[in-house]
Backbone bond lengths (Angstrom), bond angles and torsions (degrees), N, CA, C in turn:
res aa  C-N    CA-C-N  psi(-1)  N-CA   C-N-CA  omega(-1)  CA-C   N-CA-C  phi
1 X - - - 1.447 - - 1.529 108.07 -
2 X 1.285 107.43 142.41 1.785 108.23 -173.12 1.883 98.22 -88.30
3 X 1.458 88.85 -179.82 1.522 79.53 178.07 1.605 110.17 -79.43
4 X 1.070 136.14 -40.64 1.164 159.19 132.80 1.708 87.23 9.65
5 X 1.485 128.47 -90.27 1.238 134.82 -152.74 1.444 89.79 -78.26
6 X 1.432 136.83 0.60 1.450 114.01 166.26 1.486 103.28 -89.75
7 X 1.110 115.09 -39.81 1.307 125.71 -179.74 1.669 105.13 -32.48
8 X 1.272 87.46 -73.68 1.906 107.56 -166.32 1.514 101.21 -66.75
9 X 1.052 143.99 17.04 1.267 145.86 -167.16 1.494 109.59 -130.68
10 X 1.526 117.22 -44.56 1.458 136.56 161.58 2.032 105.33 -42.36
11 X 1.755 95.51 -66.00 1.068 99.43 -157.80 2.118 111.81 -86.34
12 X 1.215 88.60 -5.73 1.861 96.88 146.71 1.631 130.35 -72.48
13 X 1.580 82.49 -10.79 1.890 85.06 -174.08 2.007 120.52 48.19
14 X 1.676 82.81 34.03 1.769 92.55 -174.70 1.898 107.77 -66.41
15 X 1.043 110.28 -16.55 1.211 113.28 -174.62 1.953 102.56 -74.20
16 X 0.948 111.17 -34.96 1.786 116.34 -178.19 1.865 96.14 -58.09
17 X 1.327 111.28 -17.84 1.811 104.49 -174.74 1.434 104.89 -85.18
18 X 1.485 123.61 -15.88 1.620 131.65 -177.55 1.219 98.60 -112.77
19 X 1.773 76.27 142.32 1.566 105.45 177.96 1.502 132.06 -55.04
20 X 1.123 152.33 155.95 1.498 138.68 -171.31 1.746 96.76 -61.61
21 X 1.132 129.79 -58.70 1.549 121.73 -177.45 1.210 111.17 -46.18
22 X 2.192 125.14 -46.90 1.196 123.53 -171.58 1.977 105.25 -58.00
23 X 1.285 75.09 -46.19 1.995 84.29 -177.62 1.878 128.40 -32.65
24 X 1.379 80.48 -56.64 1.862 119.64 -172.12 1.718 77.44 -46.43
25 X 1.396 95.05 -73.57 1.746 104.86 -141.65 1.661 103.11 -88.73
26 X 1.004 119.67 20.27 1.401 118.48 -174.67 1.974 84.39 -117.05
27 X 1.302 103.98 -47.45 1.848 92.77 179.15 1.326 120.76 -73.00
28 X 1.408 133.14 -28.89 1.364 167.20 -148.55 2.008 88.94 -89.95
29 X 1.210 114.41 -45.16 1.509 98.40 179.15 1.836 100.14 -115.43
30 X 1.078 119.58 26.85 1.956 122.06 166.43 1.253 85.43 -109.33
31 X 1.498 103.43 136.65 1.651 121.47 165.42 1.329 111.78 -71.70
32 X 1.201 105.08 -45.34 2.031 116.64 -179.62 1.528 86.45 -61.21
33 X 2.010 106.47 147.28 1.411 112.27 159.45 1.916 113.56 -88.78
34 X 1.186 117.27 107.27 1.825 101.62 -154.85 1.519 74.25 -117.76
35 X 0.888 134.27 56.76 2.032 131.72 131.83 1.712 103.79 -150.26
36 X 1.104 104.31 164.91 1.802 106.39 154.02 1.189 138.49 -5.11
37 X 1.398 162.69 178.58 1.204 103.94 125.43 1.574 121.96 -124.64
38 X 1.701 95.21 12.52 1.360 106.18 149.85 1.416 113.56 -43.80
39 X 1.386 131.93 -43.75 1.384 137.70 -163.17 1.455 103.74 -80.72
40 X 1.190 126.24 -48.64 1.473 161.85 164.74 1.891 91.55 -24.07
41 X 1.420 94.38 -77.30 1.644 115.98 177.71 1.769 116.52 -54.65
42 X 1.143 107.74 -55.81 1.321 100.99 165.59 1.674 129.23 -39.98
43 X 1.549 96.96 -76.89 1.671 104.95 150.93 1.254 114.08 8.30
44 X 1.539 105.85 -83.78 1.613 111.02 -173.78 1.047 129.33 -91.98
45 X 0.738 114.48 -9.67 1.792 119.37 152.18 1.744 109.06 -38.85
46 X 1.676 86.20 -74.20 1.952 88.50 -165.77 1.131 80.55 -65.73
47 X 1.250 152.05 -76.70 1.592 130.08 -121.66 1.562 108.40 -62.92
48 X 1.289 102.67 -31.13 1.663 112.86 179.39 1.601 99.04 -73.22
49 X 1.252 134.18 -52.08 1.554 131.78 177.24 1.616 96.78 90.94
50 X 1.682 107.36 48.28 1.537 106.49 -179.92 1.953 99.28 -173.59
51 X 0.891 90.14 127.30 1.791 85.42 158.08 1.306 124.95 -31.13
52 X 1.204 135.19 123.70 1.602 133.57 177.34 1.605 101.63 -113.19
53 X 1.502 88.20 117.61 2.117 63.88 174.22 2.007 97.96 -107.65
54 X 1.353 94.55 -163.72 1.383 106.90 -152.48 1.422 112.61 -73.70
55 X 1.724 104.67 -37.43 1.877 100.72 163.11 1.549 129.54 -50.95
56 X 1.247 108.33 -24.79 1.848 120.61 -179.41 1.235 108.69 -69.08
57 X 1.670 124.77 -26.49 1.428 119.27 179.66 1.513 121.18 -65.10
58 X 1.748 103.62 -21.84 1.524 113.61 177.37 1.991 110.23 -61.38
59 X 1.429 109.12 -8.55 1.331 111.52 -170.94 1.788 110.46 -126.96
60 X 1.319 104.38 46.63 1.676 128.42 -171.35 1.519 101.96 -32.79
61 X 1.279 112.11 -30.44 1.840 109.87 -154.89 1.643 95.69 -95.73
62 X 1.480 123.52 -25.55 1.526 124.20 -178.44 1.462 90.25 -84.01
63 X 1.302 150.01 -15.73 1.176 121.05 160.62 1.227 112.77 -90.31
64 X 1.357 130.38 -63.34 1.695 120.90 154.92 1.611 95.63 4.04
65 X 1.518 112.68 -96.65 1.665 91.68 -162.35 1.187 126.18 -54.23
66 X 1.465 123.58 -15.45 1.645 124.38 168.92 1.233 112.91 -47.83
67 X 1.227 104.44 -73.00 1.599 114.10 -175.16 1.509 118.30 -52.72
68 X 1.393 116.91 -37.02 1.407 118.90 170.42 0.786 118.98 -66.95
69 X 1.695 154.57 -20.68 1.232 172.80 178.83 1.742 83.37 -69.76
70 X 0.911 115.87 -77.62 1.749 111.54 -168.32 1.197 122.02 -30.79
């Protein structure tokens, strides 16, 4: 995604149409942050069904398989 298409994607608020799991794992593998990331954070929280704190995001793919496991 360019920055451009994060941009225009942010400010569609397209992410409010996906589900908290679609959210998690749809931002979790985009390099651009294209929602909040309060919203971002939430996401993975529930989808994981655990607190995520902010160092775990440095390891995108061990949650990727978390959440996919669910």
């Amino acid at each position: 995604m360019t920055k451009e298409d994060a941009i225009a994607f942010y400010e569609a608020k397209k992410w409010e149409q996906m589900t908290l799991k679609e959210r998690a794992l749809f931002q979790l593998k985009e390099p651009r942050l294209c929602m909040p990331f309060t919203d971002f954070h939430e996401a993975v929280g529930k989808s994981c069904g655990r607190p995520v704190y902010a160092h775990e995001f440095a390891n995108a793919a061990a949650l990727i398989a978390e959440i996919e496991k669910k």
